[in-house]
C-alpha atoms as one frame of an Amber mdcrd trajectory, in Angstrom:
protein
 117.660  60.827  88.788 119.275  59.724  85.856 119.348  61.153  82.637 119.342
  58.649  79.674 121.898  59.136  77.041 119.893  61.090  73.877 119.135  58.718
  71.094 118.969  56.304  73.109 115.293  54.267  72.202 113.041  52.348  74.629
 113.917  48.746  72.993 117.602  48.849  73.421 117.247  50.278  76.857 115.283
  47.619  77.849 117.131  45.403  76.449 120.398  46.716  78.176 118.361  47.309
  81.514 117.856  43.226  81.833 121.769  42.688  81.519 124.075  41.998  84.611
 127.412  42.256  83.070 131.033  42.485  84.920 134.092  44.198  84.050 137.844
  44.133  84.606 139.708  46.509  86.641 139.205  47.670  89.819 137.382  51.360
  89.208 134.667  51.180  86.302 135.799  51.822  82.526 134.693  54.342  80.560
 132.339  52.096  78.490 130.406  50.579  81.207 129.574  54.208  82.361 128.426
  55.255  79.104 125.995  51.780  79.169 124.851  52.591  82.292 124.004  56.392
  80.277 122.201  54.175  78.185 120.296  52.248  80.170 122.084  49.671  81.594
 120.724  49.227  85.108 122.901  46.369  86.935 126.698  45.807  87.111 128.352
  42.635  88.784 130.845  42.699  90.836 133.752  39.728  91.175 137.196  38.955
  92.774 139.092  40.815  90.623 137.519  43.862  90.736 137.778  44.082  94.815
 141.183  45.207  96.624 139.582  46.391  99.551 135.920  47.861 100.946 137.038
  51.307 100.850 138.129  50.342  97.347 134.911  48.627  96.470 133.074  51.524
  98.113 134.985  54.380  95.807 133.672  52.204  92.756 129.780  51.920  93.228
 130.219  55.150  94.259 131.256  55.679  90.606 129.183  53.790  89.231 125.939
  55.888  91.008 127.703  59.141  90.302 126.241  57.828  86.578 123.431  56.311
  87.489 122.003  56.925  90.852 119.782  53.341  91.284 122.117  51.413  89.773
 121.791  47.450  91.331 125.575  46.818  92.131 125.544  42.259  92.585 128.653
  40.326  94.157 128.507  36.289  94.823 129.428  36.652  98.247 127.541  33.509
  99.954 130.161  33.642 103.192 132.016  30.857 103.885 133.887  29.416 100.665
 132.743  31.254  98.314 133.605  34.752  98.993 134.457  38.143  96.853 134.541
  40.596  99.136 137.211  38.613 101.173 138.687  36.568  97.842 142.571  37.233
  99.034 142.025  36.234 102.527 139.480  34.012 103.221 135.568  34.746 104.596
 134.992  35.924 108.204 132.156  33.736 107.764 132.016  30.105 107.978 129.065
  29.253 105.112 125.755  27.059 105.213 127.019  23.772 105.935 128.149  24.841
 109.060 125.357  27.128 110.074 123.238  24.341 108.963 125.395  22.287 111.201
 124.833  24.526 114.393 120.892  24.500 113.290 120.337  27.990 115.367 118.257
  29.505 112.807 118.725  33.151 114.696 122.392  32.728 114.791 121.671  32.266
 110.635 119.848  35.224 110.687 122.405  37.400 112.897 125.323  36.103 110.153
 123.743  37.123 107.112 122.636  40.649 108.791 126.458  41.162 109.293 127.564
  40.489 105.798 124.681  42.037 104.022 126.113  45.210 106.402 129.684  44.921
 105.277 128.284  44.558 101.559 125.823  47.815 102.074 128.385  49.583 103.469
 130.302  48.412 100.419 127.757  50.208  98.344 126.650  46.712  97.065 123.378
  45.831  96.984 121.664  42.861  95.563 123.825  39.354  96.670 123.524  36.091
  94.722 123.051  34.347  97.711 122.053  32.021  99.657 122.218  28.647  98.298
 118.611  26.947  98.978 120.454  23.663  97.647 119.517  20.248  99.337 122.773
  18.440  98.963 121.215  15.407  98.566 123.813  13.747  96.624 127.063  13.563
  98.717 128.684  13.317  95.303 127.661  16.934  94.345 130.718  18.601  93.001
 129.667  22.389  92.823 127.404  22.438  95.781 128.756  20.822  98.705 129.164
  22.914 102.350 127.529  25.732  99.648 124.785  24.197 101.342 122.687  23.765
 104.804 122.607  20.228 104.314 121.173  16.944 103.519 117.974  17.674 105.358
 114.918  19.401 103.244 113.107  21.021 106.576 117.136  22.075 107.764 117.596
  23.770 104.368 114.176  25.711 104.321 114.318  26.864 107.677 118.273  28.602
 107.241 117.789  30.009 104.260 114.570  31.908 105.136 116.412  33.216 107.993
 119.451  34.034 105.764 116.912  36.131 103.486 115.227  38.201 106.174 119.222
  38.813 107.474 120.335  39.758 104.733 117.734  41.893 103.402 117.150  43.516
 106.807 120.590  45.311 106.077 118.854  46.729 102.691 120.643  44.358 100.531
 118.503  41.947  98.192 118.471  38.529  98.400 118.823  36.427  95.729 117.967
  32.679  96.248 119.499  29.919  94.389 119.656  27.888  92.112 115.845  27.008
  91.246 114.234  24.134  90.956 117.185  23.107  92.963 120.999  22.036  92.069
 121.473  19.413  95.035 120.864  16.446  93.616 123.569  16.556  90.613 126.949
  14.572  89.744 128.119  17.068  87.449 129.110  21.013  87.649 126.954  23.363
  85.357 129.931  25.111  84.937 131.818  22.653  83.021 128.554  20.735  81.704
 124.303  20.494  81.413 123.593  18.503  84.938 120.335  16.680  84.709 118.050
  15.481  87.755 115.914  12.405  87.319 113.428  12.482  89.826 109.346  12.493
  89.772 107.518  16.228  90.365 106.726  14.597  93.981 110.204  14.201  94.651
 111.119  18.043  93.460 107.936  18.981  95.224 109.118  18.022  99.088 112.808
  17.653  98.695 114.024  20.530  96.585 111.152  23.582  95.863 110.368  23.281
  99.819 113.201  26.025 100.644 112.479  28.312  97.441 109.293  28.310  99.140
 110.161  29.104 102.758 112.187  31.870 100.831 109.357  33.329  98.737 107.431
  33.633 102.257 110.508  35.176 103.668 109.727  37.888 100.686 113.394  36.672
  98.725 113.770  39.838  96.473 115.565  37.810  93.619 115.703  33.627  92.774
 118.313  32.946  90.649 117.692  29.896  88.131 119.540  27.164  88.076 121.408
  25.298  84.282 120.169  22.118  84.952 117.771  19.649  83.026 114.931  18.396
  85.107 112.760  16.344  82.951 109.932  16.133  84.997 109.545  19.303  84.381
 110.311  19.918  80.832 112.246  17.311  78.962 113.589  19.807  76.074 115.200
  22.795  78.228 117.138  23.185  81.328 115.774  25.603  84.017 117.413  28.879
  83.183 115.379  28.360  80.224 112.501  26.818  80.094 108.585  28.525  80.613
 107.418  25.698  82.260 109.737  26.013  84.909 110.067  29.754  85.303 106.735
  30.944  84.346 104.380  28.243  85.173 105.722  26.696  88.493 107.805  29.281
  90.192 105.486  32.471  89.126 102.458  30.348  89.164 102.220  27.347  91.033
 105.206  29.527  93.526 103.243  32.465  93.347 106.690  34.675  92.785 106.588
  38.409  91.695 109.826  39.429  91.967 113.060  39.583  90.113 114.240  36.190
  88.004 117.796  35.774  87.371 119.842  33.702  85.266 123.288  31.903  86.702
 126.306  32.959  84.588 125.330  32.817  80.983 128.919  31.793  79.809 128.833
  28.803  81.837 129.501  25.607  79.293 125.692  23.856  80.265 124.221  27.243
  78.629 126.828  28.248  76.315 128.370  25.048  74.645 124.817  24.294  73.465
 122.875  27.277  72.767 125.303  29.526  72.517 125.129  32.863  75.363 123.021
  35.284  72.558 120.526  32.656  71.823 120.557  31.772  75.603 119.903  34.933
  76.764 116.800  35.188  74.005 115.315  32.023  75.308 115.809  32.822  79.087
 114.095  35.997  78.646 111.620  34.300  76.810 111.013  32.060  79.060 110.592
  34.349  81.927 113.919  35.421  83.564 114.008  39.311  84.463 117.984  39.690
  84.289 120.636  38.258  82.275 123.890  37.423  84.582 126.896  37.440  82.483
 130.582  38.860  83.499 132.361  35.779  85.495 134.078  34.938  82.113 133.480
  37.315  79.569 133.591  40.660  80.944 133.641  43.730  78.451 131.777  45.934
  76.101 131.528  43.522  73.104 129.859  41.083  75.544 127.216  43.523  76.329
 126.988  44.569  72.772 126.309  41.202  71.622 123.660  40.438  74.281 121.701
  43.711  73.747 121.449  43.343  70.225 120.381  39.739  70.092 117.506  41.073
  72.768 116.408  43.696  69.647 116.745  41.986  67.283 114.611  38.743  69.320
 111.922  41.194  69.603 111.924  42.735  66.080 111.602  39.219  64.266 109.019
  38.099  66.607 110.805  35.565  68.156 110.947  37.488  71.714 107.597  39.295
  72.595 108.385  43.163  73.130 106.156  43.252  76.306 107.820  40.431  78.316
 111.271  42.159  77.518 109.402  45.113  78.765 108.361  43.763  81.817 111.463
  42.045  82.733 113.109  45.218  82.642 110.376  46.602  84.721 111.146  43.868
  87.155 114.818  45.356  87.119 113.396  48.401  87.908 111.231  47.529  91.149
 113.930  45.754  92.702 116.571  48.897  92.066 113.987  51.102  93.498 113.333
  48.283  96.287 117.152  48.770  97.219 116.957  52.403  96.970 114.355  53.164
  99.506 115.039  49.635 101.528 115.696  50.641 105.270 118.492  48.790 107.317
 117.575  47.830 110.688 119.498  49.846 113.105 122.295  47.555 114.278 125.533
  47.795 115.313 128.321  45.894 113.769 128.862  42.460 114.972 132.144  41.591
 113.815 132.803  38.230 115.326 129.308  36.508 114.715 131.398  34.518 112.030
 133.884  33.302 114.305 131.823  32.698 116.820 129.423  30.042 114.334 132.628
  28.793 112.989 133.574  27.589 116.603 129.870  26.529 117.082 130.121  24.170
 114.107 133.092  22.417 114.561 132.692  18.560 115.163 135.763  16.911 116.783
 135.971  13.089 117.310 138.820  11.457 119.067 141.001   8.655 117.465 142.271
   5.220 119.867 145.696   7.290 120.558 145.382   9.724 123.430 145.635  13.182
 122.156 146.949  16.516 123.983 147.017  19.858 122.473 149.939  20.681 120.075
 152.491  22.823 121.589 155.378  22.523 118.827 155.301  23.930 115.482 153.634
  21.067 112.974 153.718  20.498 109.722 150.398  21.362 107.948 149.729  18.550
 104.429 147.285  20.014 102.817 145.574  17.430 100.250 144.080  19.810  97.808
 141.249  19.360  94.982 140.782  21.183  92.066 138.390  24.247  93.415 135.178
  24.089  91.289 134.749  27.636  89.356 132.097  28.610  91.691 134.828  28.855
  94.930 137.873  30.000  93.057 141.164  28.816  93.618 142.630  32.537  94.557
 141.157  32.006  97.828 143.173  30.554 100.650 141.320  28.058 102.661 143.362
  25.277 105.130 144.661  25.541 108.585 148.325  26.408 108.405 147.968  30.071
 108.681 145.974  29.592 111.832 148.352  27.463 113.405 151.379  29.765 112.284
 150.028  32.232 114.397 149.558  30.159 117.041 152.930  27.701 116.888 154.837
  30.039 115.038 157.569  28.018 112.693 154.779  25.761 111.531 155.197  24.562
 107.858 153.130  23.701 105.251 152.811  22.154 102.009 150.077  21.212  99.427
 149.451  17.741  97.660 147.811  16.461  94.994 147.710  13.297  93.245 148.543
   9.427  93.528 151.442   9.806  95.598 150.255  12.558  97.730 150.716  10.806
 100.807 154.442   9.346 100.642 155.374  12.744  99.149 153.893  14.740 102.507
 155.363  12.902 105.144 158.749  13.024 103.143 158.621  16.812 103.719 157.163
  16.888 106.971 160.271  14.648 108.283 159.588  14.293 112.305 157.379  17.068
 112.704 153.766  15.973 113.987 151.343  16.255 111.017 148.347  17.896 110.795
 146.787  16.543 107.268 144.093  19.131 105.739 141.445  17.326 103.313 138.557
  18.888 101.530 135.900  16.353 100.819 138.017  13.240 101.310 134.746  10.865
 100.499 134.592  12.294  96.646 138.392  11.669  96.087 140.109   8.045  95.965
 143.506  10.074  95.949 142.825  11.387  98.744 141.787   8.905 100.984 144.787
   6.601  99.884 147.307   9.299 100.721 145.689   9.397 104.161 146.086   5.812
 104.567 149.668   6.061 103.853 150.148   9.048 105.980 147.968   7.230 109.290
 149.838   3.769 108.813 153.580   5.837 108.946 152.455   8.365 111.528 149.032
   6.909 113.231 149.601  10.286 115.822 148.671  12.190 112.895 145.358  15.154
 113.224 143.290  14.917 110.192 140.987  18.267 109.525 137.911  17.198 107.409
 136.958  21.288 105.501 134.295  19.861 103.139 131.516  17.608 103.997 132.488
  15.352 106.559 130.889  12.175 104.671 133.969   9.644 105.063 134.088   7.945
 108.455 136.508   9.928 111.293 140.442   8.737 111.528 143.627  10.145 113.013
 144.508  10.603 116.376 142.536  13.311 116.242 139.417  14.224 113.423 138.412
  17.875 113.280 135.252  18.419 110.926 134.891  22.297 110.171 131.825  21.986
 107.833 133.545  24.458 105.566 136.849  26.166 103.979 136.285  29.863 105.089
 139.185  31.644 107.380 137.062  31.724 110.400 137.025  28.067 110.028 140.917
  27.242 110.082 140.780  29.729 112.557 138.207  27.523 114.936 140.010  24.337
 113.893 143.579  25.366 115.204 142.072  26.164 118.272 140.605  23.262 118.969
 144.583  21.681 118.015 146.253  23.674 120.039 143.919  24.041 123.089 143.809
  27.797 122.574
C-alpha cells in the first residue's frame, strides 16, 4: 500500500485526498507524484495529456507506481466528447444516437467496450454519462451529449450505460445533477439558471439520476446551475439543499459527489475556485474537479490550503471534510477490487450503433449514390469547451477514403454559403452542419447553397431539430468518427 509522505498531518491529507486536479504533459511531473506521497488520491486525465493508450497506460502506471489506489478520471462520454480519441475522433457515436436507436442492450454493450478500452488504459473512474434531458432544443453545452428529449428515453440509457460501464471495473460518474437540460446558457462561460416548479424537476430531470442510483452509479457529478426551486441563493455544485438534502436524502445516494470543473466562469467569476471549493465541500460534494484550465501545483496548493484553513476557522466542519475524503476512499478501493466481466473485445459495437442511428430522408430530386469525388462544406460552430475544437468531427475524411480526391473546406459566418460553393466550383456538394436550428448563419448559407445547387446532400451532425432539405438529408445524431463514417456510406452506397 502506500506510504504517506512523513510530516504529512491528517487535515491536509484530507484535504488533498478530496482534490481531482490535472496536469500538463504527457507522463506525470515530479510534483504531482510527491502530492500523491502526500495524500492526494485522484488525478484527471484530459486531451493533452493522451498520445496514445499504450501512452496513457505507461502514465497511470506511473502514477500507481506512487500510489497504488490512485482514482485515475478522463471525460470520455463517446461520441463528441472524447479524450481518449481527442486527435481522431470517437469510435463511438454518443447518447443522442444511442438514444436514437432506443436498444437499451446495445447502450449497455457500448459503454462495456469503452469502459474496457479505458481499464485497459489504466483509467478508472469516467465522468460520464450525461443523464441530461435536452429539453430545450436551444441547449448550447448539452445537445447529442444527451439521449434525448424524452424523460423515460433518458432514464432507461443511462442506467444501462452505468451497469456497462461499470461492469468493465470502471466507475461511473453520472451527470450533471439536478439536471443541465433545460438551459440557454453554457456553465462554462456563465451561471445557467432553470425556472421550473420541484414537480417539474421531480418527473422531467431527477427521473434518470434516479434510474442511475438504482443502477448503483458509483459517482454523480453536480451540475453549476441555479435552480431556484431548490435553493434560490446557490447553484447546485454548491448548495446543501440540493446535495445533501435531496440527492443523499430524498435520492437516498451514498456514494461519491463530484463537482464539474471548478474553474468554469458560473463557479469561478463569482465565488472565486478557493471559496468554491470551501462551499461545495460544505455543502456536501466528496471531490473537488479542477485541472481542465488550471492545471499545476499552485492550483492544488491553493485549493488544499483554503480546505485547512475552512476547517480551522470553523467555517468548514473537520468531520464532513473527513468524510468526503472517506468517500474518496471507498470508491478507490471500489475500483481496486471491482471485477470486469469476462468479455472479449467488441471493437465495432460503435460503428455498428452509428449505422443504427442514422436517419436519412429523401429530398423531391431523385438521388443515386455518389461515385465522383465531392466537395465536402463544412458549416462549422464554435465547439462549446465541453467538446473541444482539437477534435475532428465532419464527413470529408470518410468520403476521402471512399471517393478519393474529395475536397473540403470549412465555413463560418454571414457569407458562408456564397463563399462554399465558390470553392466547390462544379463539384457536387455535400454541405456538413452541426445544429443548423441554433444558428441563423447557418441556415441562410444553406439556403444560398440549395437555391444555386438544389442537387446538393446536406448531413445534419447535431440535433436534427430544423426540418430535412437537400436532395438528400442525412441526420447522424452526433459528431463522433464512427458517425461520418456511417454517413458516407449511406452517400456513397457503400
Amino acid at each position: 500500500m502506500t506510504t504517506f509522505a512523513s510530516g504529512t498531518d491528517t487535515l491536509t491529507r484530507d484535504a488533498l485526498t478530496v482534490l481531482q486536479p490535472g496536469f500538463t504533459g504527457t507522463t506525470a511531473p515530479d510534483w504531482l507524484l510527491r502530492r500523491l506521497g502526500e495524500g492526494l488520491a485522484s488525478v484527471g486525465l484530459f486531451g493533452r495529456n493522451i498520445a496514445s493508450p499504450a501512452q496513457v497506460a505507461a502514465l497511470t502506471a506511473q502514477l500507481r507506481a506512487e500510489r497504488d489506489d490512485v482514482l485515475v478520471a478522463i471525460d470520455e462520454e463517446g461520441g463528441d466528447v472524447t479524450r481518449l480519441e481527442v486527435r481522431t475522433g470517437s469510435s463511438f457515436p454518443g447518447n443522442h444516437a444511442l438514444g436514437t436507436v432506443d436498444d437499451v442492450e446495445l447502450t449497455r454493450q457500448v459503454a462495456r467496450e469503452l469502459g474496457r478500452r479505458l481499464a485497459a488504459c489504466g483509467v478508472n473512474l469516467n465522468w460520464a454519462p450525461s443523464a441530461d434531458v435536452n429539453s430545450n432544443p436551444a441547449n448550447p453545452v448539452i445537445g447529442v451529449r444527451s439521449f434525448g428529449a424524452d424523460t423515460g428515453l433518458v432514464a432507461r440509457h443511462t442506467a444501462a450505460y452505468v451497469s456497462g460501464l461499470q461492469s468493465a471495473g470502471v466507475a461511473a460518474c453520472t451527470k450533471h445533477f439536478p439536471g443541465h437540460g433545460d438551459t440557454a446558457v453554457d456553465s462554462h462561460h456563465a451561471l445557467p439558471r432553470i425556472d421550473v416548479d420541484t414537480a417539474v424537476l421531480d418527473a422531467r430531470d431527477l427521473a434518470p439520476f434516479r434510474a442511475a442510483i438504482a443502477a448503483g452509479t458509483r459517482a454523480v457529478m453536480s451540475a453549476h446551475i441555479l435552480v431556484p426551486a431548490l435553493d434560490p441563493d446557490r447553484p447546485a455544485t454548491l448548495s446543501r439543499p440540493v446535495l445533501t438534502d435531496l440527492l443523499r436524502g430524498e435520492l437516498g445516494y451514498c456514494g461519491l459527489i463530484v463537482t464539474d470543473g471548478m474553474e468554469m466562469k458560473a463557479i469561478a467569476d463569482t465565488y472565486g475556485i478557493e471559496h468554491g471549493s470551501v462551499l461545495a465541500i460544505a455543502a456536501g460534494a466528496d471531490a473537488i474537479c479542477v485541472g481542465g484550465g488550471l492545471a499545476d501545483d499552485e492550483t492544488v496548493r491553493r485549493l488544499r490550503d483554503a480546505l485547512v484553513a475552512a476547517v480551522r476557522s470553523g467555517e468548514l466542519p473537520e468531520e464532513r471534510l473527513a468524510d468526503a475524503a472517506r468517500r474518496v476512499r471507498e470508491l478507490a478501493a471500489w475500483t481496486s477490487g471491482a471485477a470486469a466481466t469476462r468479455t472479449g473485445p467488441d471493437p465495432e459495437v460503435g460503428l455498428r450503433a452509428a449505422r443504427r442511428a442514422v436517419r436519412v430522408t429523401a429530398g423531391e430530386l431523385p438521388f443515386g449514390p455518389l461515385t465522383e469525388a465531392p466537395y465536402v462544406a463544412a458549416f462549422t460552430p464554435v465547439a462549446n469547451i465541453a467538446v473541444g475544437d482539437e477534435t475532428p468531427w465532419g464527413v470529408a475524411a470518410e468520403l476521402a477514403r471512399l471517393l478519393p480526391g474529395t475536397e473540403t473546406g470549412s465555413f463560418t459566418g454571414d457569407d458562408a454559403g456564397h463563399a462554399a460553393l465558390t470553392a466547390a466550383g462544379s463539384r457536387r456538394v455535400v454541405a456538413v452542419v452541426r445544429d443548423e436550428h441554433r444558428h441563423p448563419w447557418m441556415s441562410t448559407a444553406l439556403d444560398t447553397l440549395l437555391k444555386a445547387r438544389p442537387d446538393t446532400i446536406v448531413v445534419e451532425m447535431g440535433v436534427p431539430q430544423s426540418p430535412p432539405r437537400g436532395t438528400l438529408h442525412v441526420a447522424t445524431h452526433g459528431a463522433s468518427r464512427v458517425c461520418g463514417q456511417a454517413a458516407a456510406e449511406v452517400i456513397t452506397g457503400a
